[in-house]
matplotlib code that plots the C-alpha trace (Angstrom):
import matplotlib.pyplot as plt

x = [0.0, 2.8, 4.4, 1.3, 0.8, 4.8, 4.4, 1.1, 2.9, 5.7, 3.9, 1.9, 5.0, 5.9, 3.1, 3.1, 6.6, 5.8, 3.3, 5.4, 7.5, 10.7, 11.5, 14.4, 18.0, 20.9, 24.4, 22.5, 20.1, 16.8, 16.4, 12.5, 12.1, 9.7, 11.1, 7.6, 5.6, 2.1, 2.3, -0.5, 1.6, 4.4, 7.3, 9.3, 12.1, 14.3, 17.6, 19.0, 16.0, 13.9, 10.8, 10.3, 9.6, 6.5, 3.5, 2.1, -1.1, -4.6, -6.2, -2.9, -3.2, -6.7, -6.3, -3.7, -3.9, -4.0, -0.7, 0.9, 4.3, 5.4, 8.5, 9.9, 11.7, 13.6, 14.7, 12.2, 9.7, 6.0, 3.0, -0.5, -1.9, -5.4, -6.1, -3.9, -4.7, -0.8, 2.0, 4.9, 8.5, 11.8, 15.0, 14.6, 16.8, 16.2, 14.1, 10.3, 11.4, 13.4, 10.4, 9.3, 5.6, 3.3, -0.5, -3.2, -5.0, -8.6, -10.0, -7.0, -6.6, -3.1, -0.1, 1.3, 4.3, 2.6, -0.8, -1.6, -1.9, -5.2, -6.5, -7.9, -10.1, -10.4, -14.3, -12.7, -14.2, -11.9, -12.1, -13.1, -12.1, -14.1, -11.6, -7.9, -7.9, -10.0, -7.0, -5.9, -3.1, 0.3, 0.6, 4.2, 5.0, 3.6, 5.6, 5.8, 6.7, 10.5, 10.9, 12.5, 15.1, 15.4, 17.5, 21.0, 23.0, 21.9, 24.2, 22.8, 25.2, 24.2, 25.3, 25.0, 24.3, 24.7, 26.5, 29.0, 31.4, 32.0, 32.3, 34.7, 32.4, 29.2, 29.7, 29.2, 28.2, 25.4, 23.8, 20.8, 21.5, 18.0, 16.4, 13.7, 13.0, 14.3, 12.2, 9.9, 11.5, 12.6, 15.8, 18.5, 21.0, 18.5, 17.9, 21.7, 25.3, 28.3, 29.6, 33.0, 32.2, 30.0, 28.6, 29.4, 25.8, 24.1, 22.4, 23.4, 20.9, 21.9, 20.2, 20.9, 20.4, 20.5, 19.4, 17.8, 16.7, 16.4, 20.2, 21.4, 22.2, 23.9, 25.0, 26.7, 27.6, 30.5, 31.4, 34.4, 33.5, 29.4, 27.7, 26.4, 26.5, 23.9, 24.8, 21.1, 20.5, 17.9, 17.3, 16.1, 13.6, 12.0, 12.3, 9.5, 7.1, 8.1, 9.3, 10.2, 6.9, 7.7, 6.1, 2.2, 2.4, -1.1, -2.5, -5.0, -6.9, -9.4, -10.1, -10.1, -11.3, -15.0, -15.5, -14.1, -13.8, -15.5, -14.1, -11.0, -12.1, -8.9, -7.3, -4.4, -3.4, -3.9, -2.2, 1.2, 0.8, 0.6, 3.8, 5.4, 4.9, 7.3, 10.5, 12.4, 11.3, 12.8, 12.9, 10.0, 8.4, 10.1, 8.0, 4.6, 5.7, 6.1, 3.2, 1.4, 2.2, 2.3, -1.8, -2.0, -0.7, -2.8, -5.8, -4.2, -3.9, -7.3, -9.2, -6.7, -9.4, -10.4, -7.6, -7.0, -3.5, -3.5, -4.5, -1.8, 1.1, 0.7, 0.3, 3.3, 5.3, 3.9, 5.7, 8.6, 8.7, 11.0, 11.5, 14.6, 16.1, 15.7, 17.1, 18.6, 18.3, 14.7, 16.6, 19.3, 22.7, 23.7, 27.9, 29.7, 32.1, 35.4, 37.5, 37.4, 34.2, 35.6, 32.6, 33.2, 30.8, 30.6, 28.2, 27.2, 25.5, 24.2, 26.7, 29.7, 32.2, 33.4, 32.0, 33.1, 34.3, 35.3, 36.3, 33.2, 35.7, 37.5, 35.6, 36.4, 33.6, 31.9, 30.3, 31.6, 34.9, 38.0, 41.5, 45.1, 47.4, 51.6, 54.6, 55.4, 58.6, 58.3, 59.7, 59.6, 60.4, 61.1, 64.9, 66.7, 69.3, 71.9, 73.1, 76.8, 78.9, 81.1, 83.6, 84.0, 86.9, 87.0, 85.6, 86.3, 83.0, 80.4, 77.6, 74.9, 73.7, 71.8, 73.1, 70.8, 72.9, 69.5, 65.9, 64.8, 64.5, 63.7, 62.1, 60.2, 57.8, 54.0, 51.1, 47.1, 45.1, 41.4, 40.3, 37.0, 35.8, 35.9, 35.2, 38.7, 42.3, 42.6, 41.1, 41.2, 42.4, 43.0, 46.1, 47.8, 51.1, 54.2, 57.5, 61.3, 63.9, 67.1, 69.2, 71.3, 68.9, 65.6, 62.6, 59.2, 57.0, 53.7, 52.0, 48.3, 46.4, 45.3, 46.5, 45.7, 46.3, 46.7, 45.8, 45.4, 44.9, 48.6, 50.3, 49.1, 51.2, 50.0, 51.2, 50.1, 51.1, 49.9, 50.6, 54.1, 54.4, 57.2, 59.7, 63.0, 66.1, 66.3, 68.6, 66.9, 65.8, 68.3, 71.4, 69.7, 71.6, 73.7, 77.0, 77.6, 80.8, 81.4, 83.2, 81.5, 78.8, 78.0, 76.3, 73.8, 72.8, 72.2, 69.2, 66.0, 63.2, 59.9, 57.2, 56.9, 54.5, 55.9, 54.8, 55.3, 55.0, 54.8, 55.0, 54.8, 54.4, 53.1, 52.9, 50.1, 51.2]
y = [0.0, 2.4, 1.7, 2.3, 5.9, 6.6, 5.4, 7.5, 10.7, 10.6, 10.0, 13.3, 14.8, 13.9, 15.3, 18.4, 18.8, 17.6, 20.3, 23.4, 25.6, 27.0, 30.8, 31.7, 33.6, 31.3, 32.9, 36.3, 34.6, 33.9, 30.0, 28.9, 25.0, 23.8, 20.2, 19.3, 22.0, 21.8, 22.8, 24.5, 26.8, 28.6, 29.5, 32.0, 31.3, 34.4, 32.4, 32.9, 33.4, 30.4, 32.6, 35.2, 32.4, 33.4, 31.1, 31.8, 29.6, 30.4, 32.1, 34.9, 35.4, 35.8, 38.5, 40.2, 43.4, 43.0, 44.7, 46.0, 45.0, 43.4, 42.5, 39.7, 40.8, 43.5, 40.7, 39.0, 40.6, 39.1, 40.4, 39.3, 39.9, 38.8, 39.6, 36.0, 34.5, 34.4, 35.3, 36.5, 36.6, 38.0, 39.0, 42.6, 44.8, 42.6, 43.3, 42.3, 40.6, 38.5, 37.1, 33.2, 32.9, 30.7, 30.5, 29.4, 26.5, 26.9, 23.2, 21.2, 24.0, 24.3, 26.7, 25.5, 26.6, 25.3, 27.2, 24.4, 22.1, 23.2, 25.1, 21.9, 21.4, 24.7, 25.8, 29.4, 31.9, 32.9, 35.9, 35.0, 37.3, 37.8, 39.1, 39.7, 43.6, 43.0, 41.8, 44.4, 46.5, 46.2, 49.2, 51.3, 55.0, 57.2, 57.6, 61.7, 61.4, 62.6, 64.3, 61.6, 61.1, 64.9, 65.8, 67.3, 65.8, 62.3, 60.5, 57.8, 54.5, 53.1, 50.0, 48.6, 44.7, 43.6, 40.1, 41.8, 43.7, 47.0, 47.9, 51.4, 52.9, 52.1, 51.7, 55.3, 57.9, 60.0, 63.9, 65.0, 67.8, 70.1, 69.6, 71.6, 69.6, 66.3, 63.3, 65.4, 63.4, 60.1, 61.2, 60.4, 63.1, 65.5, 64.2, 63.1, 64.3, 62.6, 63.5, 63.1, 63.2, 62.2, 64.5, 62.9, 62.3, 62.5, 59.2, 57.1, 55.2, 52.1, 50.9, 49.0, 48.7, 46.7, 43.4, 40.2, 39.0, 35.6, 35.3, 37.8, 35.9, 37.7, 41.4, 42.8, 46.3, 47.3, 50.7, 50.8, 52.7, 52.1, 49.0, 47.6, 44.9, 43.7, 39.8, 38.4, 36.7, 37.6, 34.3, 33.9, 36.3, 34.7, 31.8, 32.3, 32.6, 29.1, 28.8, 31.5, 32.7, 32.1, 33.5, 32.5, 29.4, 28.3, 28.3, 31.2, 29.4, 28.7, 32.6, 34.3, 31.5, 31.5, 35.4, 38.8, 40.5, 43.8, 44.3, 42.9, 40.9, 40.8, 44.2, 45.1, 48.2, 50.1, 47.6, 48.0, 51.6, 51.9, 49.6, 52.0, 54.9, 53.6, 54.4, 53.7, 50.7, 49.2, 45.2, 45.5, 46.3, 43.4, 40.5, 42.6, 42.6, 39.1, 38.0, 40.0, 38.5, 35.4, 35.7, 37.1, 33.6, 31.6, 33.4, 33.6, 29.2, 29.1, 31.4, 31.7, 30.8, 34.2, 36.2, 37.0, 37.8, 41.5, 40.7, 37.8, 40.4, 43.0, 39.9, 39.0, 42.4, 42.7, 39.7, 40.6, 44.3, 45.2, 48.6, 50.8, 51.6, 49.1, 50.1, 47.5, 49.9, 50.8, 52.5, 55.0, 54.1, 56.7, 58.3, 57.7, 60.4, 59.5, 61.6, 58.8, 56.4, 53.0, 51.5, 47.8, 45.7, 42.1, 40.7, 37.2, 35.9, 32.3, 31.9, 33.2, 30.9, 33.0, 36.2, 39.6, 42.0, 45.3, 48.7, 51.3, 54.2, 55.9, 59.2, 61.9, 63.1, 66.5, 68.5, 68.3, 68.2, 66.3, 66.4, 65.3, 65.3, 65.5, 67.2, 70.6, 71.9, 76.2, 79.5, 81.5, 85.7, 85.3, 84.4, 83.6, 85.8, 86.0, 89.1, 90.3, 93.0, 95.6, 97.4, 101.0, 102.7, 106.2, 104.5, 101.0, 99.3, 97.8, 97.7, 95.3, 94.5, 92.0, 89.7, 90.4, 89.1, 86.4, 87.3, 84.3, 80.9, 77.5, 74.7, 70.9, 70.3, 68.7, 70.3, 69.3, 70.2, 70.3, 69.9, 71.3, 68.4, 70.0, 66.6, 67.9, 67.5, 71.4, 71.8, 75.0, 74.1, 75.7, 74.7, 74.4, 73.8, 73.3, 73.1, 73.8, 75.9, 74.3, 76.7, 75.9, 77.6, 75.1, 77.0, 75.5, 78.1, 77.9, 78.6, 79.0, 80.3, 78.7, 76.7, 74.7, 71.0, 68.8, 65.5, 62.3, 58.6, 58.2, 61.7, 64.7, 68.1, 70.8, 74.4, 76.6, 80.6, 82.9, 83.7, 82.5, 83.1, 82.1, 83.4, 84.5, 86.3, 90.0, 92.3, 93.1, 96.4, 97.6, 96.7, 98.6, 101.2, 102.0, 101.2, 98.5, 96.9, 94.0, 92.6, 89.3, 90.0, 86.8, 87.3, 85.2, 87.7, 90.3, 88.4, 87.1, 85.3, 87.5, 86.3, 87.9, 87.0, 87.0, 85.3, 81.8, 79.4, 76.0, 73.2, 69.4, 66.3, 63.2, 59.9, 57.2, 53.3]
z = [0.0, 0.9, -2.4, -4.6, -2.3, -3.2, -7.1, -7.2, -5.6, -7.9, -10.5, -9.9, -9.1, -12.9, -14.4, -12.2, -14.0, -17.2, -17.4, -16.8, -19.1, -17.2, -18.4, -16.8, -17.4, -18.0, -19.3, -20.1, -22.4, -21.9, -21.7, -22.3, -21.5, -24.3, -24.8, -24.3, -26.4, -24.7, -21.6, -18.9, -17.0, -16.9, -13.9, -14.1, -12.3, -10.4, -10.1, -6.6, -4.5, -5.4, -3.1, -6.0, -8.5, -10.4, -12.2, -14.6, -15.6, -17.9, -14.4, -14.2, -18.2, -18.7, -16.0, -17.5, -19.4, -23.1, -24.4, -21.4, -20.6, -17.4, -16.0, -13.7, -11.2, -13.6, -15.8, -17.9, -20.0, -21.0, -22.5, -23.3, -26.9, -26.6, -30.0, -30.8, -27.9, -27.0, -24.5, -24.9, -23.2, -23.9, -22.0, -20.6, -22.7, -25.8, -29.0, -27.9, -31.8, -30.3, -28.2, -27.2, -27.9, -26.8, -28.0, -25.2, -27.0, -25.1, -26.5, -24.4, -21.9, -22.9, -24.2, -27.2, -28.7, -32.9, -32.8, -35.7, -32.8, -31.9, -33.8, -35.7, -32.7, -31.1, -31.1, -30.5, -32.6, -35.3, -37.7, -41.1, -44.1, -47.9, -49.4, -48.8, -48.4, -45.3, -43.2, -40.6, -42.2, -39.0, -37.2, -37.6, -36.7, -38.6, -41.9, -41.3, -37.5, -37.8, -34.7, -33.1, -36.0, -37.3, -34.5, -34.6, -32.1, -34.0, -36.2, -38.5, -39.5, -42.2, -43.3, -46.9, -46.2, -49.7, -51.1, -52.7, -49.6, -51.2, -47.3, -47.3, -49.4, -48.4, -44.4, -43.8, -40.9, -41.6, -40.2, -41.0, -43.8, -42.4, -39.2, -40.4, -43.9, -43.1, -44.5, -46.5, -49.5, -50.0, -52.0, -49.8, -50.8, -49.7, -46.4, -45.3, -45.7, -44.2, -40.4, -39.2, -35.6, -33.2, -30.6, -26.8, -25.4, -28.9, -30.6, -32.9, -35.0, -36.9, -40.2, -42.9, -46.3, -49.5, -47.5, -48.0, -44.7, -45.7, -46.9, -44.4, -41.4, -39.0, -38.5, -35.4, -34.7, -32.0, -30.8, -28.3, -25.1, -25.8, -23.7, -27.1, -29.2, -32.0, -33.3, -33.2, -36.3, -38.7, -40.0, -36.1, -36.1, -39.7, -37.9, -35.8, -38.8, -39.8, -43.3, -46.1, -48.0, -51.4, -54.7, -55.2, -57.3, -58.0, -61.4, -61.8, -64.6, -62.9, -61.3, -65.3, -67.2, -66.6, -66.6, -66.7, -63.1, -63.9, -60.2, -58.2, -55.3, -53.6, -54.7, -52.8, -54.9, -51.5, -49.3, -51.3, -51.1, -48.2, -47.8, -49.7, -47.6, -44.9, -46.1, -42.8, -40.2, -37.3, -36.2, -34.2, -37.1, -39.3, -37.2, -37.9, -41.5, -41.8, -39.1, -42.1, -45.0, -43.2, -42.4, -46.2, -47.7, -46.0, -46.9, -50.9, -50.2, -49.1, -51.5, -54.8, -57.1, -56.2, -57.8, -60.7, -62.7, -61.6, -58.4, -57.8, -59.4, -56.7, -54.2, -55.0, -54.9, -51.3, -50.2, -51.9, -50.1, -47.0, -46.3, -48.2, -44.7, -41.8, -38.0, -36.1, -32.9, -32.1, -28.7, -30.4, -28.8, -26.8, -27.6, -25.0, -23.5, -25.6, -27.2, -30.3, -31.2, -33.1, -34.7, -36.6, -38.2, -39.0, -41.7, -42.8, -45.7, -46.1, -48.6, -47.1, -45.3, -42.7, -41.4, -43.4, -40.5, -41.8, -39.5, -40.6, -38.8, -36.1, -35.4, -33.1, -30.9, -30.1, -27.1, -23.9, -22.1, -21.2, -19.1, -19.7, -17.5, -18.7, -19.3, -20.8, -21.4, -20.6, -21.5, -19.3, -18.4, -14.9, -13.9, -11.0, -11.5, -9.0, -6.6, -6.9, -5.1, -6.9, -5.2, -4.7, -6.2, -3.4, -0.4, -0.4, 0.4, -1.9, -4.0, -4.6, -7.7, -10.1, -12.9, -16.2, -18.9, -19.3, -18.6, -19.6, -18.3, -19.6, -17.6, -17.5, -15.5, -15.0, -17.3, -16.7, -19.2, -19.8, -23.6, -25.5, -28.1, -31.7, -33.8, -35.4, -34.8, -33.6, -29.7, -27.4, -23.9, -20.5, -18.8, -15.6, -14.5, -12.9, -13.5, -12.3, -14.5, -15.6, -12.9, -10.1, -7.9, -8.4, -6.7, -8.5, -11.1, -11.6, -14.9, -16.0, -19.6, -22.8, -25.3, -28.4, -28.6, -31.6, -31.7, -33.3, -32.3, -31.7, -31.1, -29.4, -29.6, -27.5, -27.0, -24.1, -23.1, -20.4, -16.9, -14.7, -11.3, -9.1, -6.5, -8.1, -6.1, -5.2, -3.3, -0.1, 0.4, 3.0, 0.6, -2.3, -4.3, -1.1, -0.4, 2.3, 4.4, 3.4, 6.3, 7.1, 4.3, 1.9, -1.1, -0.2, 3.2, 0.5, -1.8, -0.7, -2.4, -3.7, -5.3, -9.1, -12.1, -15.6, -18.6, -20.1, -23.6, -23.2, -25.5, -25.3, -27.0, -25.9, -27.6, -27.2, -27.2]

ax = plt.figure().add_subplot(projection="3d")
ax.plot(x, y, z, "-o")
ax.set_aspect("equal")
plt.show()
């Protein structure tokens, strides 16, 4: 008896198990346990505090809120889209793109991962269509909404995707050439001209262009000093809608035989116009694109003895239709506070052996400020001179006077500088330093004023000039311009130190390994 209660309790135990899915965070990606695709609930597991665990079953998502996002513990993301009858979840910072989805299959009370699996018996009500027009059109930004990329401290990279790598010429940085009348034409040379810097705290959107998504298999994007990296593969995202749509390939006979449409039941002149309207898109909008088309075929399978020649044409230009310019960064990257921006790309087609990596460029930034600190070597108008006695030739005592054969002195010492980002080799700075002349008599000057650096990746040569101040010898004012005994009288008794301010130039050089 105690056996058949253990066998029984494990057994339950088993099929408690078998039907869970485990979303959880492993290695920074999010892992979704679907070995066994129909499943009734899900648990979200936190990681090291197994009491935040979260579950997830058909009485939590029917009460969730259609198409708000929600987030696990600040590290999973999920949302309900009743209009499917689905949930989804994706790793918080991801593309919502990139998401796991699972369908709620209401005839077996189940999630499953294949909505095919019931939807063969699922007395759920489904949306029938007459004609293919009649299939909700996906919802982007509006194609006149350029506020958010018509900005001037935005930079746009745009990356030519194409078979053949033609990359130094196409890989280029991109302004907007008017704020004011950006995007009002699709001509690109009217809407961009190239940048040679970045501005530090600006945006930088990525797109590319000259794709095709289903031979474009993976594209990452690295910018030194920027916490980003984009390697998902696109072939990942169209693999969530199953298989490539290919061209219609049913005999249209039968629609244009019998009669002559005086009308077009399926005319999708508007739909591809609309299409056409969007001339930039981001990923996001990618999976709508293809979750349309997608519900588009099936209808064409079902009804295509309802189109006719024209009609299956323009059908098959929609599938064939990505937008010109797609962004791989729905969230513009922000420039990070360098004085140089490295940005490399790597790009793999489906017939390529090895990944093409190419360097897109090494730009200079703009806006904002930065400090160096090193040496200087200085010019400078104060001198320690010394003090010497001269005899006199009627009374036999001395005079005390100065050495100025040289006014000048030269020195080394330590310079900190703070920079103003230009985006060009030239820079105004304002300097600070410190540095000991090349005399016997070392007593430390300090120098302050502005200066202009030049610099590149490797060298950086920066002059300076302004204001020296420092203590330099002088007779003391009891010895001055009157004669003195000299009897036990030093030279040194008849100087002291006094602070003076002169004038300096600077000049250094400093080399980068």
């Amino acid at each position: 008896m105690e056996k058949w209660i253990t066998s029984l309790a494990l057994l339950f135990t088993f099929n408690c198990m078998n039907a869970q899915i485990k979303v959880e965070i492993k290695d920074q990606v999010l892992n979704v346990n679907d070995g066994n695709e129909n499943k009734k609930e899900f648990h979200l597991i936190h990681g090291t505090d197994i009491s935040k665990n979260k579950t997830i079953n058909y009485g939590v998502y029917d009460l969730m809120t259609d198409g708000v996002e929600a987030t696990f513990e600040g590290i999973i993301n999920y949302k309900k889209v009743a209009a499917e009858n689905k949930i989804m979840f994706w790793r918080k910072g991801d593309l919502e793109g990139n998401a796991y989805i699972f369908y709620y299959c209401a005839t077996d009370s189940i999630f499953v991962k294949d909505i095919s699996k019931c939807t063969k018996e699922s007395t759920s009500k489904t949306i029938s269509y007459e004609h293919a027009n009649q299939i909700p059109f996906p919802s982007f930004q509006e194609p006149n909404d350029t506020k958010l990329i018509a900005n001037k401290t935005n930079r746009y990279l745009i990356i030519d995707a194409s078979a053949n790598h033609n990359k130094k010429i196409n890989n280029s940085l991109f302004k907007a050439k008017d704020v004011d009348t950006f995007g009002e034409t699709d001509e690109f040379d009217k809407n961009f001209k190239k940048a040679d810097a970045l501005p530090v705290n600006g945006s930088v959107t990525i797109f590319i262009r000259n794709y095709n998504f289903h031979d474009l298999e993976k594209i990452a994007v690295e910018m030194s000093g920027a916490d980003f990296s984009y390697s998902y593969s696109i072939k990942d995202i169209l693999a969530q809608l199953k298989d490539k749509i290919d061209d219609p390939k049913k005999e249209v006979a039968a629609a244009t035989s019998d009669k002559e449409k005086e009308k077009l039941n399926n005319d999708l002149t508007n739909i591809l116009a609309k299409f056409k309207e969007y001339t930039y898109l981001n990923l996001n909008d990618l999976y709508k694109i293809e979750e349309y088309k997608r519900q588009l075929y099936q209808f064409y399978e079902k009804n295509y003895a309802t189109f006719g020649e024209e009609e299956i044409a323009i059908f098959s230009e929609i599938l064939h239709w990505y937008p010109a310019y797609l962004s791989i960064t729905p969230i513009a990257i922000t420039v990070p506070e360098n004085d140089e921006v490295a940005i490399n790309v790597t790009l793999k087609n489906k017939n390529d052996d090895t990944p093409y990596q190419t360097k897109v460029g090494q730009f200079k930034t703009t806006g904002g400020i930065g400090f160096n600190l090193g040496g200087m070597f200085y010019i400078t108008n104060l001198k320690n001179n010394s003090v010497y006695t001269k005899a006199s030739e009627t009374t036999g005592q001395v005079r005390a006077f100065m050495n100025s054969d040289n006014q000048s002195s030269v020195g080394i010492g330590l310079n900190s500088e703070i920079y103003f980002r230009t985006g060009y080799l030239v820079r105004p700075t304002l300097n600070m330093g410190f540095f000991l002349p090349f005399d016997e008599d070392l007593t430390p000057f300090g120098a302050i004023g502005p200066g202009i650096s030049i610099a590149s990746k490797k060298v950086k040569f920066s002059i300076s000039w302004g204001l020296a101040v420092g203590k330099i010898n002088t007779i003391r004012e009891q010895y001055k311009d009157v004669e003195i005994d000299p009897t036990d009288l030093t030279n040194d008794q008849l100087g002291e130190k006094v602070w003076k301010f002169g004038n300096y130039f600077g000049f250094g050089l400093t080399y980068n390994l």
